[in-house]
Phi, psi and omega in degrees: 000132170296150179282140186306177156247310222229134174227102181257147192200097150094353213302162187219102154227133188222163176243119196037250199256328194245151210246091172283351135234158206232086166058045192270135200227124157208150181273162175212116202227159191305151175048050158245141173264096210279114165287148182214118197235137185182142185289172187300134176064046201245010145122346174334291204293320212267303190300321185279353184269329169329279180329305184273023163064042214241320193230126169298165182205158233227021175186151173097182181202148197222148189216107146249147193062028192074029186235150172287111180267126186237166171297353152281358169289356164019309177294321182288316174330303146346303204282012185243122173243163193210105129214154237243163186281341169280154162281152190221076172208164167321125128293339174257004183259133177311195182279331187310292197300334178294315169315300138027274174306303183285320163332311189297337197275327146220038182251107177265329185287129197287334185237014142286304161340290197301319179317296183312318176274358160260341163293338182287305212277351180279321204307303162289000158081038157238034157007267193294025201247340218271007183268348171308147195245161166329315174287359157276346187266135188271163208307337188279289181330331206265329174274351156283312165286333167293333162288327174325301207287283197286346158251027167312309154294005168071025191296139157274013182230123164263116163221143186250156181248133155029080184267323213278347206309102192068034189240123165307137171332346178293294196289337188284304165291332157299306175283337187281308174309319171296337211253339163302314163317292168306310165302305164320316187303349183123322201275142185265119173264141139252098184296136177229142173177143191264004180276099166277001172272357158295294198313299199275004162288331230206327172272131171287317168221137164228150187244129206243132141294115155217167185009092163037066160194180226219082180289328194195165175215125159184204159287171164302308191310301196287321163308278163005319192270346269211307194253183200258348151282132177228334193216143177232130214237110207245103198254137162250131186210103205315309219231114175216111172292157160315330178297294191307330169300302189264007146314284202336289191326324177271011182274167170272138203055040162279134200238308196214150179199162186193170167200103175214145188080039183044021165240131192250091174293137162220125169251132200243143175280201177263109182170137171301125181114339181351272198317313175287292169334321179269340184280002160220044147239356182273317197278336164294001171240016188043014174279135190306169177186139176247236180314133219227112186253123162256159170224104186285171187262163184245152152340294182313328177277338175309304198299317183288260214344322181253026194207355148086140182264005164294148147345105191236161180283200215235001190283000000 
């Protein structure tokens, strides 16, 4: 069994009267690349400033590496890279020196540092980059060097905030592969992002956030079985009577069907066969079919479903 990294218990934060996390509980276990998914003001930005202990918090308890982390914890501290979703580096230091510089805040020794820091920029692939000060650099570059800056120093606990953020698909795949790297490599991640088809490329376990709590946890597969569309089923079909509609209807883990414009829609629950089952129940009734669409449910219908498709502001 892997050893916890990160043990969150109960935790409680509030700003006056409103309660940015609520009896918020979460695991973390070594060498998982943990996604943490939540809509704008669903308590994400507050548990993690908790964790690294940036924000005090009024109930609970938070252990990393089994140790109680304070703003004095400096040793555990060490052992963490961050980055954040703003890029956070010198306009006046080169790609060297920044990398450097956040190296240097806990690497002292001059020439393990220099080791560490030509491996973080080979690591991102920004070799010809390093004499470049930022503003010459484009968004992917620049987010590639904000990765630099936070694993430079070799941490085992990584958390990226929305690193893909405004980056062409290229720079985008280019970073999901380092941060896969990096995770062989030893290092424990917690991913934050509003792209789900990141989360479920890439991620081992995830935790979906509302109003400050902990709605659901699992793999992809298993968040998915969790909600109640699960397969969406699209048949062209020239002729289909009402009677047959409302078999179709009467089949099991069937939730809803319809047919109009000679296409015959099914939204299916969670169970194996669906697809076959209505589809020899079409041929035992001798009815033609032409094109046959199955649709598995995505993350993303998971996220709407257990966090509601209104709107949320951006605070």
């Amino acid at each position: 069994m892997s050893k916890p990294v990160i043990q969150i218990e109960n935790l409680v934060k509030r700003y006056k009267d409103f309660i940015a996390l609520d009896h918020f509980n979460m695991e973390i276990n070594e060498g998982e690349i943990f996604g943490l998914l939540g809509p704008n003001g669903s308590g994400k930005t507050t548990t993690i400033n908790c964790l690294l202990s940036l924000l005090s918090f009024d109930k609970g308890t938070i252990q990393v590496f089994g140790q109680t982390i304070r703003p004095d914890s400096y040793d555990l501290k060490r052992q963490i890279g961050i980055v954040m979703q703003n890029v956070a580096v010198f306009d006046t230091l080169t790609v060297y020196e920044n990398v450097d510089y956040f190296c240097g805040l806990y690497v002292k020794d001059k020439k393990t540092r220099r080791n560490y820091v030509e491996e973080a920029i080979s690591f991102v692939e920004l070799e010809q980059f390093q004499k470049f000060y930022p503003k010459k650099l484009s968004g992917g570059l620049l987010r590639r060097l904000n990765i630099a800056c936070g694993i430079a120093h070799k941490p085992k606990l990584i958390i990226l905030d929305e690193p893909t953020v405004a980056v062409d698909p290229q720079s985008r795949n280019k970073i999901l592969e380092g941060i896969i790297d990096l995770n062989k490599k030893g290092a424990t991640i917690i991913y934050t992002s509003h792209y789900m088809e990141e989360v479920e490329q890439i991620c081992t376990r995830i935790s979906i956030m509302d109003d400050g709590k902990n709605i659901a946890v699992g793999t992809s597969d298993e968040l998915k079985q969790m909600i109640k569309k699960s397969e969406k089923i699209k048949i062209e079909i020239p002729v289909l009577s009402e009677e047959d509609l409302k078999n179709l209807r009467l089949l099991p883990h069937v939730l809803h069907a319809d047919y109009q414009n000679c296409q015959l829609n099914i939204q299916c629950s969670g169970g194996r066969h669906n697809l076959v089952r209505i589809l020899e129940y079409l041929q035992t009734r001798s009815l033609s079919f032409d094109r046959v669409y199955s649709e598995l449910p995505t993350l993303n219908d998971v996220f709407l479903e257990m966090t509601g498709k209104e709107l949320r502001d951006n605070a």
